[in-house]
Structure formats: structure tokens, C-alpha cells
C-alpha positions in Angstrom: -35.6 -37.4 11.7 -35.0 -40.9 10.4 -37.0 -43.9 11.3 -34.4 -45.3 13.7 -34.9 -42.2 15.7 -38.3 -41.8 15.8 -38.8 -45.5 16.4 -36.5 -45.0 19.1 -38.4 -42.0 20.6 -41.6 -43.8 20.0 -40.4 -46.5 21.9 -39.1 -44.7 24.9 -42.3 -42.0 24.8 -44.7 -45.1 24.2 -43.0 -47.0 27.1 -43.6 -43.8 29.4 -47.1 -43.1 28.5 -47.7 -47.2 28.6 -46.2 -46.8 32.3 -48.3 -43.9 33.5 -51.2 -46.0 32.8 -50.4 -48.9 34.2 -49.4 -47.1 37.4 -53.0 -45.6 37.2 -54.5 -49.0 36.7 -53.1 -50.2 39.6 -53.9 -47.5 41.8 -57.3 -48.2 40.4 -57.3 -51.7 41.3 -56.1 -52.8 37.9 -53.4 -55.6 36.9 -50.2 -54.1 35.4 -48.9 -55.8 32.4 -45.5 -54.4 32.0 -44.1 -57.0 29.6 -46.9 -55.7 26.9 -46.4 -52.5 27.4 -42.6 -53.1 26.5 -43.4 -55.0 23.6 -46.0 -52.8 21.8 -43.7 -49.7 22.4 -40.8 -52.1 20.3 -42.6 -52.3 17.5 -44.3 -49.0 17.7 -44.1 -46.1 14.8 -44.9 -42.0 14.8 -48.8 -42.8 13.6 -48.8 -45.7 16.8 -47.8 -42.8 19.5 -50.4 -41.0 21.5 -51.1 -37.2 19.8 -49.2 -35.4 22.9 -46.3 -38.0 22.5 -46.7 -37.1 18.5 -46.0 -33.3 19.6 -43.1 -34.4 21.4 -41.5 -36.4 18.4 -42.0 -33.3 16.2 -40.8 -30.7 18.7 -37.5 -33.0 19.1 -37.3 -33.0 15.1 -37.5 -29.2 15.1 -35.2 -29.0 17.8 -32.5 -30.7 15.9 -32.9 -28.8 12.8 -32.8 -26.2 14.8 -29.3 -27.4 16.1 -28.2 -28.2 12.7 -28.6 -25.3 11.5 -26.8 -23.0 14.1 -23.9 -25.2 13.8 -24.0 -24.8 9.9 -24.2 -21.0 11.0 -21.7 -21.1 13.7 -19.1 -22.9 10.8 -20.2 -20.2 8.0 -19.1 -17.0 10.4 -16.2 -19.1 11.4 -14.9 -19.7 7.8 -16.0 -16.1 6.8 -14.1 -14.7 9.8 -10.9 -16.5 9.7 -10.9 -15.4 5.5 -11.5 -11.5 6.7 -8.6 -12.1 8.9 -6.4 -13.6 6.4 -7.2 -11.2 3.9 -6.3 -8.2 6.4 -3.0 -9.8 7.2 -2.0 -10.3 3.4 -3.3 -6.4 3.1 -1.4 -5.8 5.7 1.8 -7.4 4.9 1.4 -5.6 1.4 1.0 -2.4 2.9 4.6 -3.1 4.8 6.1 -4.3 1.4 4.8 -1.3 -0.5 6.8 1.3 2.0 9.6 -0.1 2.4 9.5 -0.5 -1.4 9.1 2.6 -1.2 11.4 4.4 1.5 14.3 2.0 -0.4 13.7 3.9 -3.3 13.9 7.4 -2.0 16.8 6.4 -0.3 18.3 4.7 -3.4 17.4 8.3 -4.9 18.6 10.2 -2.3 22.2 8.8 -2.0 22.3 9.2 -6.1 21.1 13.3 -5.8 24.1 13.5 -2.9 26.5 11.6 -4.8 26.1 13.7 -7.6 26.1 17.1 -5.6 29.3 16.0 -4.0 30.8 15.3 -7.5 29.6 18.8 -9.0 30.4 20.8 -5.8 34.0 19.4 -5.9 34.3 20.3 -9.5 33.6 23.7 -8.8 35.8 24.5 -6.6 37.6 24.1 -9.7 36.5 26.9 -11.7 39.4 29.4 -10.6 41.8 26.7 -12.1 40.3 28.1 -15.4 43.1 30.7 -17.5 41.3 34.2 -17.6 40.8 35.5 -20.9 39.4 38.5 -22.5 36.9 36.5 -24.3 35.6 32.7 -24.6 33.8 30.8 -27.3 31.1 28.4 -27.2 33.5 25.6 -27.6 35.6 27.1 -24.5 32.5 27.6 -22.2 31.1 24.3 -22.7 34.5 22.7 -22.4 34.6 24.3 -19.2 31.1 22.9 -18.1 32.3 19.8 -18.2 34.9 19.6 -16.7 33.2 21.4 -13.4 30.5 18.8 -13.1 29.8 15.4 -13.0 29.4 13.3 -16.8 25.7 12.5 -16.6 24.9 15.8 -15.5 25.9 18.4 -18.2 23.9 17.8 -21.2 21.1 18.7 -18.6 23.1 21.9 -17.6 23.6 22.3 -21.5 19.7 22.2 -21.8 19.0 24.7 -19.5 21.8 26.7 -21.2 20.9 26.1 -24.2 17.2 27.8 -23.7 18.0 30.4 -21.3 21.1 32.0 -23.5 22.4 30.1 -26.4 25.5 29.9 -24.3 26.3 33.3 -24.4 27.8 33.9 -21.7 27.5 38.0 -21.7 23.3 37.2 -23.1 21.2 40.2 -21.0 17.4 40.2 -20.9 16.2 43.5 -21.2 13.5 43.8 -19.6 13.9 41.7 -16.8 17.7 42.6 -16.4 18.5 38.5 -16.3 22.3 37.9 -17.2 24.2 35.5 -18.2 24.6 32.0 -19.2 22.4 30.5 -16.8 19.9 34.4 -16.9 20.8 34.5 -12.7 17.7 37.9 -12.0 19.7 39.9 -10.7 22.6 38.8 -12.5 24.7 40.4 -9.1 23.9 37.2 -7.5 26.6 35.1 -9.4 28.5 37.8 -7.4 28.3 34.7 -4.3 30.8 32.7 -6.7 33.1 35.7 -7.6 33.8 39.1 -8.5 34.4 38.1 -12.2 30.8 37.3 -12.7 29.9 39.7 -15.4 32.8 38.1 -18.0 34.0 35.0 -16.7 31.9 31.9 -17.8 33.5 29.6 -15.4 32.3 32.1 -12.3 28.7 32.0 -14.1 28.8 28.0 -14.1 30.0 27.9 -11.1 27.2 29.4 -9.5 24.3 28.3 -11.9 25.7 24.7 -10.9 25.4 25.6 -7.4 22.1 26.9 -7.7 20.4 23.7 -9.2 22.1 21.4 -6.9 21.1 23.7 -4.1 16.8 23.9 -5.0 16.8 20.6 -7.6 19.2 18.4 -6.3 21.3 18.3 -9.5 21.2 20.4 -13.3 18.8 17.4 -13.9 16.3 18.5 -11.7 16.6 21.6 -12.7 16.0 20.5 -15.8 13.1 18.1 -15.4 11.3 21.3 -13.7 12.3 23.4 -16.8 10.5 21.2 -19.1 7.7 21.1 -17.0 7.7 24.7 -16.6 9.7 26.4 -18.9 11.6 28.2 -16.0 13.9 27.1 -13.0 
């Protein structure tokens, strides 16, 4: 407490204590002197009070500390809550960002898998175009690849090819019975895209194309699981 304010309490609990006297003296028969009592409690200090008024002066001082510091406390959780708030809003606003960063990327993704199924499954409706021949070469399979599916996807289908016959169209496994370019187990499935299945290539790519647009979205699906698992 400064000196202004206990000078100021001194002066007020001096000037009380000063009164109840003088109200006793004069119910004892006593003169008042009011004007003194005034005066001394101007110029009175802390050591000049009485030692209850004392205890007054230092229970105020408390008090205000007291004060002082809830408000100091009261500020602190204030500040503290308003940054726990703003930090859950920016979390929250991130949070927001984040899926629709990420729902925009699966759709993104998704309308690229679809475009290219469209493109492939058009294409192979395509493969009956293909002349019929006794026989076909590497060079005449894979010519006919790519022309029933999308650019970007046949060295993909090629890779898969590649690995799971050499592009030999007529490649058997023995013992699992796999045929084909694409090894279809039982080959009789590549029936679904024709009767020719056993020598026509284009039949065989037909349906292998089918097949990994169908369970991977596109032959580089397929592929991406291959080389993760070295089947499809």
C-alpha cells in the first residue's frame, strides 16, 4: 500500500477512533475537541494509528493484494482460454482443409480410373474388328493391345504380359492349367469374351483388359498390385 493510502486510511481510522473518544468524553462529562482530533489524524502515519486501527490498515493491504491478484488470475485463464480456443478453431479449420483435400483427390482419381475404363472398354469392343489368322507374332499381338486400350495404359498391360507369358499367346502352366497371355486359371474363363479364346489373342486381351479394369480400375492397377505381389 503506498503512503497516500495509508495516510489516507490513517486519517479516516484515526478520525473515527479520535471521535469515539470524544463521544465518550463527553458522556463522561468531558469537553470535545473535534478540531484536534481532525488535525492530528491529517498528519498522522501507520506507526501514529492505534494497534486495532494498525490491524485494520494491514488487513485492507492484504485485501487488495488479494484483489490484485485474482484479477491477474482472472486475465491469465482468460488469455489462456481464448488461445485454447483459437488454437481448436485453426485445428479445426485444418481438419476441414485436410478432407476436402482429400475427398478432391479421390475424386480427381476416380474420374481419371473411369475415364480410362471408358476408353479401354470402348476399345474392346473392338477386338472382333481384328482379321482371324491361323497364327500371330509378337509384333501382331502387341499391335493389337494397343490399339484396344487407352495409350497410357498398355505398357502396364505389357508388364503384366510380359511376366505372366512372354506374350505367348498359346503359354500353358502346367501345373496350375493357367493359359494364355494374360495366364486367365481356368483359361475357360476368357470364354466370357468369345469362343475363340484358346487361339485368338485379341479375345485373350480383350478379356484380360476387362478383368483389370473390372478388380484394379485400369492394367495399371493391375500392375501396381503385381509389383507389390507378384500376382493379380
Amino acid at each position: 500500500m503506498s503512503r497516500i493510502s495509508v495516510r489516507g486510511f490513517a486519517v479516516a481510522s484515526a478520525t473515527a477512533v479520535t471521535t469515539v473518544g470524544a463521544v465518550v468524553g463527553v458522556a463522561a462529562g468531558q469537553p470535545a475537541s473535534v478540531g484536534n482530533t481532525e488535525a492530528t489524524a491529517a498528519d498522522a502515519t501507520i506507526a501514529d494509528i492505534p494497534a486495532g486501527a494498525q490491524a485494520q490498515v494491514q488487513t485492507a493491504s492484504l485485501t487488495q493484494q488479494a484483489d490484485d491478484q485474482s484479477t491477474q488470475a482472472d486475465a491469465a485463464a482468460l488469455k489462456s482460454a481464448q488461445e485454447s480456443a483459437r488454437k481448436a478453431a485453426a485445428e479445426t479449420a485444418q481438419s476441414k482443409k485436410d478432407a476436402a483435400d482429400e475427398a478432391k483427390a479421390k475424386k480427381d482419381a476416380d474420374a481419371r480410373k473411369e475415364k480410362a475404363l471408358a476408353a479401354s472398354r470402348s476399345a474392346a469392343r473392338d477386338a472382333s474388328d481384328f482379321t482371324v489368322k491361323g497364327s500371330y507374332s509378337i509384333a501382331e499381338t502387341q499391335s493389337m493391345a494397343r490399339q484396344m486400350m487407352a495409350s497410357d495404359q498398355f505398357q502396364c498391360f505389357s508388364n503384366i504380359v510380359d511376366h505372366e507369358s512372354g506374350w505367348n499367346y498359346q503359354a500353358t502352366n502346367a501345373s496350375s492349367g493357367a493359359y494364355g497371355l494374360v495366364q486367365a486359371l481356368p483359361g475357360s474363363k476368357m470364354s466370357s469374351a468369345g469362343a475363340d479364346w484358346q487361339t485368338n489373342p485379341a479375345t485373350q486381351i480383350k478379356w484380360g483388359l476387362n478383368y483389370m479394369n473390372d478388380r484394379y480400375g485400369s492394367p495399371c492397377g493391375a500392375w501396381s498390385f503385381w509389383q507389390a505381389n507378384h500376382w493379380y
